[in-house]
C-alpha positions as CSV (number, residue, x, y, z in Angstrom):
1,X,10.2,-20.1,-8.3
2,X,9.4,-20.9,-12.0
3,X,7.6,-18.4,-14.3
4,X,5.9,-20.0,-17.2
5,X,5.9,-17.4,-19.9
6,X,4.8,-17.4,-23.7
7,X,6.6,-15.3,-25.9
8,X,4.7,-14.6,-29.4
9,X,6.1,-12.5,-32.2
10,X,4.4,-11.8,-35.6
11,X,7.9,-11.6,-37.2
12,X,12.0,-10.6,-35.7
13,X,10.9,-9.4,-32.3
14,X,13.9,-7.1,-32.0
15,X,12.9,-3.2,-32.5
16,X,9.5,-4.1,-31.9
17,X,6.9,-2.8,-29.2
18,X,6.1,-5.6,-26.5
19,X,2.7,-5.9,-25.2
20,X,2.9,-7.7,-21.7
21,X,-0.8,-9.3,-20.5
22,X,-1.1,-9.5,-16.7
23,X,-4.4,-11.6,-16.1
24,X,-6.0,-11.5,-12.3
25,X,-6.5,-13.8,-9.5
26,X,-7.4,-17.1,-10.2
27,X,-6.9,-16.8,-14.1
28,X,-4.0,-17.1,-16.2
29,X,-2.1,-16.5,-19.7
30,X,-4.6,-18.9,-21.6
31,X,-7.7,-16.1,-21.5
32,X,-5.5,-13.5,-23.3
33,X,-6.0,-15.0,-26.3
34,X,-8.2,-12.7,-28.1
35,X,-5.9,-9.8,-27.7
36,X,-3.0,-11.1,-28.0
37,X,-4.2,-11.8,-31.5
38,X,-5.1,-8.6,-31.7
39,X,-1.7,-7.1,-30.6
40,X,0.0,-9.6,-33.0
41,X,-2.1,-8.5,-36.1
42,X,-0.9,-4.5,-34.9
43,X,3.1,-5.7,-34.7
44,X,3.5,-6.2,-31.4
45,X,5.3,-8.7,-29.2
46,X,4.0,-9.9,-26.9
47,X,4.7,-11.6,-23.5
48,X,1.4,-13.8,-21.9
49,X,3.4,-14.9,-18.5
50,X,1.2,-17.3,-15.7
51,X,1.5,-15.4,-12.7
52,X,3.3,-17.2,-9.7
53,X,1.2,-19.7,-8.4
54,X,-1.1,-19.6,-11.2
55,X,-1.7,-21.9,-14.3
56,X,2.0,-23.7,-14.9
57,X,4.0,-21.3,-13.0
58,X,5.6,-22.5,-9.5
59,X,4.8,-20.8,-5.9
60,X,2.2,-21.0,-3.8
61,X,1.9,-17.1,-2.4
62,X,0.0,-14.4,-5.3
63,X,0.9,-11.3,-3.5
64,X,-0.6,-8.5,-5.5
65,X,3.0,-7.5,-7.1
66,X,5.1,-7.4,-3.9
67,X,6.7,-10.6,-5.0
68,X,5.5,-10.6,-8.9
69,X,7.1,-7.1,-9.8
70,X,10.6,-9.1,-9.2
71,X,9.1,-12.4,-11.8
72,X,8.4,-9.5,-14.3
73,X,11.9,-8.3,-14.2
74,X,13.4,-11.5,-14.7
75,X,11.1,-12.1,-17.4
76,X,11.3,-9.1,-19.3
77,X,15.6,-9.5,-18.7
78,X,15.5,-13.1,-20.6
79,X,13.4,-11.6,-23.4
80,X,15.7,-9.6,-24.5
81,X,18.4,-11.3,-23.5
82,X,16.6,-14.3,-25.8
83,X,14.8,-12.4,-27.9
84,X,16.3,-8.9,-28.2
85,X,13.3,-7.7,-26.4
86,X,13.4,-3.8,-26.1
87,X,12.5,-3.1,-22.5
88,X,12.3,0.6,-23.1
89,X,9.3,0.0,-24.8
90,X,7.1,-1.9,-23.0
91,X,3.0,-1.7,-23.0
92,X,0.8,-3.3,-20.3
93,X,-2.7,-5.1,-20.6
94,X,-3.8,-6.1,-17.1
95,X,-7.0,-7.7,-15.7
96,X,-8.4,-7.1,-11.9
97,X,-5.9,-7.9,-9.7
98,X,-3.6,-8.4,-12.3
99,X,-3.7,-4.4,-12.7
100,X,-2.3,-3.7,-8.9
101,X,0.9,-6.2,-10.0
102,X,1.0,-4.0,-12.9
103,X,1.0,-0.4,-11.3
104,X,3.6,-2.3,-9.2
105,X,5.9,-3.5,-11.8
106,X,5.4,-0.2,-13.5
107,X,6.0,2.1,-10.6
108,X,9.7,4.1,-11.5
109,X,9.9,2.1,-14.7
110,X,10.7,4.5,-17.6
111,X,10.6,1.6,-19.8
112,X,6.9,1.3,-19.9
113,X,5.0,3.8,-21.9
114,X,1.1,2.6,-22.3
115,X,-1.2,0.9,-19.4
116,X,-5.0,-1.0,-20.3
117,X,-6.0,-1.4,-16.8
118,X,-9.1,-3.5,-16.7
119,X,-11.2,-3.8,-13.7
120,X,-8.7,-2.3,-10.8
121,X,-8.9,-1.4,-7.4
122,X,-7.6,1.4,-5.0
123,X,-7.4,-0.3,-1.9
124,X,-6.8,-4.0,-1.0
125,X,-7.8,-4.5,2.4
126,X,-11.4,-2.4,1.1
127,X,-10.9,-5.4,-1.8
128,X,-10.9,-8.0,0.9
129,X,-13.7,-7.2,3.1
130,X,-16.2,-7.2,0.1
131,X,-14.9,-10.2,-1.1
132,X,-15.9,-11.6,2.6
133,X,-19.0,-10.0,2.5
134,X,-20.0,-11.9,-0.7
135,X,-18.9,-14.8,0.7
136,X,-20.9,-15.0,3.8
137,X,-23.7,-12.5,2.7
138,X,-22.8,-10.2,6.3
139,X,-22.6,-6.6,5.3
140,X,-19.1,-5.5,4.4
141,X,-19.2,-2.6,7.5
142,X,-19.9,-6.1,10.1
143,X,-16.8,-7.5,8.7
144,X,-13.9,-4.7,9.2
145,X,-12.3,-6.6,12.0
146,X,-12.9,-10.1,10.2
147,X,-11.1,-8.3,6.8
148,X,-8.0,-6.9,8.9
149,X,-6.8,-10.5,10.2
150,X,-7.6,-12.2,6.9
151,X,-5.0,-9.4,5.7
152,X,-2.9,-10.0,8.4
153,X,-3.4,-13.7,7.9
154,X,-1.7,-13.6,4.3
155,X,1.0,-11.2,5.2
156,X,2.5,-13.8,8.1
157,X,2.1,-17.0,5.4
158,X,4.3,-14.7,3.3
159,X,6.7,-14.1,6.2
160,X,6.9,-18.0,7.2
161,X,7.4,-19.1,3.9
162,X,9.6,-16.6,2.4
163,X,11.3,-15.3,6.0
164,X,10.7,-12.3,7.9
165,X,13.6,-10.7,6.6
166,X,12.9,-11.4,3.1
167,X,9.7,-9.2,3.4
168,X,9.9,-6.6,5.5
169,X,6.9,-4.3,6.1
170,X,6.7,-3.9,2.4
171,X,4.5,-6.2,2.6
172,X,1.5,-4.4,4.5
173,X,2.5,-1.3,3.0
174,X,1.3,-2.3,-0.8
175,X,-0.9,0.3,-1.8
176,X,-2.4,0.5,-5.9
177,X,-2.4,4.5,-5.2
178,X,1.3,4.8,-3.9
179,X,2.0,3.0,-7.0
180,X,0.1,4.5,-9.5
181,X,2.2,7.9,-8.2
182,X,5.2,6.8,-9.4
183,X,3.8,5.7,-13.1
184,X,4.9,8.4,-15.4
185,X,3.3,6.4,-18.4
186,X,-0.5,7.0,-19.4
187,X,-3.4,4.7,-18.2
188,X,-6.9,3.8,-19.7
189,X,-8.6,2.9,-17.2
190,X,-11.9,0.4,-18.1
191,X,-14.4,-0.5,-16.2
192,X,-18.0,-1.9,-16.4
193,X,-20.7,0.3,-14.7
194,X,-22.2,-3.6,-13.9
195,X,-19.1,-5.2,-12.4
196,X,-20.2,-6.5,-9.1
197,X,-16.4,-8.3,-8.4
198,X,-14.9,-5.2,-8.4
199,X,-17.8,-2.2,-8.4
200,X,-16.7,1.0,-9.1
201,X,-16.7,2.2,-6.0
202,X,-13.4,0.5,-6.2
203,X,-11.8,2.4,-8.6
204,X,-12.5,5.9,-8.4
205,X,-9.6,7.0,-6.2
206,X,-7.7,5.2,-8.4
207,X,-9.1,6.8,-11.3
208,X,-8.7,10.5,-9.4
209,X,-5.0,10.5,-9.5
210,X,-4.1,8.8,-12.8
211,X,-1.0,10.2,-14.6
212,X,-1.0,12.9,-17.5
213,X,-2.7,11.8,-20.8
214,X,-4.5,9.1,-19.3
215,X,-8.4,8.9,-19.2
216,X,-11.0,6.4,-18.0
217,X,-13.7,4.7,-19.6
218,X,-16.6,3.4,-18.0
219,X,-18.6,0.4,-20.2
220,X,-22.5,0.8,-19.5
221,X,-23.8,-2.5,-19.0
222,X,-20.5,-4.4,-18.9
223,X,-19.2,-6.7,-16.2
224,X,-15.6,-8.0,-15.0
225,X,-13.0,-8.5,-17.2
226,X,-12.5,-12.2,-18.4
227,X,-16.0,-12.6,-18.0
228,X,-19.1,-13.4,-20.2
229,X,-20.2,-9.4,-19.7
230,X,-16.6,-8.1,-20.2
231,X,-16.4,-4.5,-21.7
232,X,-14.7,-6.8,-24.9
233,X,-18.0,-8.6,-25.2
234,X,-20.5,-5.8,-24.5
235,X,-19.1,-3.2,-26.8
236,X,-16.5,-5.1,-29.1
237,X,-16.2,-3.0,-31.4
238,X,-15.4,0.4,-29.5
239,X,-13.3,-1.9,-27.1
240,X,-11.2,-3.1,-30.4
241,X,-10.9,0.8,-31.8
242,X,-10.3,2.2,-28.1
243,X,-7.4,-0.5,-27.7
244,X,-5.7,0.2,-31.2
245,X,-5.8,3.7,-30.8
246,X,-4.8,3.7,-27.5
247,X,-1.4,1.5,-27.7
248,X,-0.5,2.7,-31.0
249,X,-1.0,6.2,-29.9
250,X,1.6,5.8,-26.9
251,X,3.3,3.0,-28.4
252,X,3.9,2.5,-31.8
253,X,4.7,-0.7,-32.7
């Protein structure tokens, strides 16, 4: 599979901090553009990749960072091999679902050291059966069965297209909190107190077991991240201070 990635530096990359923007399902590196600016203006690299099977980027499976955590690694691997990319210094911006393949890709990975996630979850197959329920407008607790086989639906196209043996049971076993136990870096967690993609009901399991230093804000009135009600919209400037402090703080450029 191809990974389109955009690589932007605001001078010689090498030595610098590298900002990597993860966006969600359904988006891609194009709606970054505001803060990559931003990170560009602070000194930081940064790396805007398409995740697989989004925007230019070859595949046709997204599956939540069992398969993306691998693109990542390749990617970050030609940056420096390319661009003399420090991969021990590594920050992470990521959108909605975007922020599971990050906890993924950051899970055991000293080498990051700062996490935005925007929007998250704690549980995917909770994820799915609210998605349904929007959907068909049947209450989420009628659609537990109808959730578990779309789940189970995804996991075997994985397993025909890529093999059985190529995935395993790590597959079903993808879990946002196993991950987030194995990040040693700190989060910020953001959310809007109106996001009705991903309410924040979502989140606050996630948000009870976050590692050391990290701390979660929750944006009145905002919505979903990448949309017209995003936290960056609704309070722009304490999202712009938050985010400077924040990456600078744990990752100077």
């Amino acid at each position: 599979m191809e990974l389109s990635t955009t690589f932007a530096s605001p001078g010689e990359p090498e030595g610098r901090a590298t900002i990597l923007f993860l966006h969600g399902k359904g988006g891609n590196a194009s709606e970054w553009r505001p803060d990559a600016l931003r990170a560009l203006e602070l000194g930081y690299n940064v790396l805007l990749p398409d995740l697989r099977a989004h925007g230019r980027s070859g595949g046709t499976l997204f599956t939540l960072g069992f398969l993306e955590k691998e693109d990542l690694a390749l990617t970050l691997t030609a940056a420096h091999d390319s661009f003399g990319v420090d991969p021990q210094r590594i920050g992470i911006h990521a959108c909605s679902a975007g922020s599971t393949v990050a906890l993924e890709f950051a899970a055991g990975r000293s080498g990051v050291r700062a996490i935005w996630l925007e929007s998250p979850f704690a549980e995917a197959r909770e994820m799915a059966r609210h998605y349904l329920s929007r959907a068909t407008h049947v209450p989420p607790s009628l659609l537990t069965l109808t959730s578990r086989w779309a789940v189970a639906r995804a996991v075997a196209r994985v397993r025909r297209e890529l093999g059985a043996e190529s995935t395993g049971p790590g597959l079903e076993r993808l879990d946002p909190l196993a991950a987030v136990a194995r990040v040693t870096a700190p989060i910020l967690l953001v959310h809007g107190d109106d996001d009705r993609l991903v309410p924040q009901r979502f989140t606050r399991r996630l948000a009870e077991v976050l590692p050391p230093r990290s701390a979660v804000w929750n944006v009145a009135g905002a919505g979903h991240c990448h949309h017209a009600n995003e936290p960056a919209a609704t309070a722009k400037k304490a999202y712009a201070r938050k985010w400077e402090e924040f990456f600078t703080t744990f990752l100077p450029a």
